[in-house]
C-alpha positions as CSV (number, residue, x, y, z in Angstrom):
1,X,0.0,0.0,0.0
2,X,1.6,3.2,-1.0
3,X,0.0,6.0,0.3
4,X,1.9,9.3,0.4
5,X,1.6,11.8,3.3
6,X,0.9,15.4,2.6
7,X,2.5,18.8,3.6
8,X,0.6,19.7,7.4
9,X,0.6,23.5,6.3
10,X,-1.6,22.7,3.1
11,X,-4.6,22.7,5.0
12,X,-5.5,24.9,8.2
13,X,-7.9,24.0,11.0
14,X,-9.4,26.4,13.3
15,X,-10.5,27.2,15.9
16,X,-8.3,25.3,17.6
17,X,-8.7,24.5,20.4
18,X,-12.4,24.0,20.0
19,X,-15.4,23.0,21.8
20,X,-18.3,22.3,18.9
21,X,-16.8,22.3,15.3
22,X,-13.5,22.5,13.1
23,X,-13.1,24.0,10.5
24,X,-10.7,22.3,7.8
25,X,-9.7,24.5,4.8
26,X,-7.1,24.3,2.4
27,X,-5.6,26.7,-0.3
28,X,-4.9,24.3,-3.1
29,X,-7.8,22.9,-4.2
30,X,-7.5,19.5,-2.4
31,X,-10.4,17.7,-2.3
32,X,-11.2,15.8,1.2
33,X,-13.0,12.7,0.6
34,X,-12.5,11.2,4.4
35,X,-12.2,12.4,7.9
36,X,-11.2,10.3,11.0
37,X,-10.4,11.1,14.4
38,X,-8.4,9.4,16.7
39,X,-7.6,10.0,20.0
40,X,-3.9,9.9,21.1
41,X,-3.6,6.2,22.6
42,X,-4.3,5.4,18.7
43,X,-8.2,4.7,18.8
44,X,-10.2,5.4,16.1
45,X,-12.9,8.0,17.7
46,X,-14.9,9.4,14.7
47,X,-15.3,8.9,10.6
48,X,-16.9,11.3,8.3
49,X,-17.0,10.5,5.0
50,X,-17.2,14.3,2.3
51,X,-17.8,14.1,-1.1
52,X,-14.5,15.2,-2.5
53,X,-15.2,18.9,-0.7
54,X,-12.4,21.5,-0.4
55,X,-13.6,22.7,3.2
56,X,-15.0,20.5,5.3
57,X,-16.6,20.7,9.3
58,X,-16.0,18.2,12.2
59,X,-18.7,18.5,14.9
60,X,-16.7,17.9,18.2
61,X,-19.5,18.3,20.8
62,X,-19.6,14.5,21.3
63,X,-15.7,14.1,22.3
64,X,-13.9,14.4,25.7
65,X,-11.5,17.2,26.7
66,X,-8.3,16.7,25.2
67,X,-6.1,16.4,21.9
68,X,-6.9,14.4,19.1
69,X,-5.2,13.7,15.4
70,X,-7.4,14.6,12.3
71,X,-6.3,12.4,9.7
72,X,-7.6,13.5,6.7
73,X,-7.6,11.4,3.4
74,X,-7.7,13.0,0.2
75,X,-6.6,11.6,-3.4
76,X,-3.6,13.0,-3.3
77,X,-2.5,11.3,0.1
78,X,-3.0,11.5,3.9
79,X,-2.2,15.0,6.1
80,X,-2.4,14.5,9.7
81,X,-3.3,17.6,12.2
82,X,-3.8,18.0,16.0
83,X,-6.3,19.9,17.8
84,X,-7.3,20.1,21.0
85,X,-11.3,19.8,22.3
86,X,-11.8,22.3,25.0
């Protein structure tokens, strides 16, 4: 499986930290087809599947206080953020 890992400052995510919903933009164009968040023992908390959108929303109210990774899967690889649920 090849899947190549993109450049963490093509996309922004704000606010962080948050307490209902992030935000995920990009300048480039690149189209976010998948979502997930884990927390940071490795445990897949959260999938949302997009429709090849440039800017996306994650609601948050559901998770715990704390930090998270945002691994978001487009078709030209795999970016991974932090944030951190207030």
């Amino acid at each position: 499986l090849n899947v190549s890992a993109l450049d963490v400052s093509k996309f922004a995510i704000y606010p962080n930290p948050s307490k209902d919903i992030i935000n995920i933009t990009n300048t480039n164009n690149i189209l976010v087809n998948q979502v997930e968040v884990y927390d940071l023992s490795g445990k897949l908390i959260l999938t949302k599947s997009f429709n090849n959108e440039i800017d996306v929303q994650i609601n948050t109210e559901t998770l715990y206080e704390g930090t998270y990774l945002l691994h978001l899967k487009t078709n030209e690889g795999i970016c991974v953020k932090k944030f951190i649920k207030e």
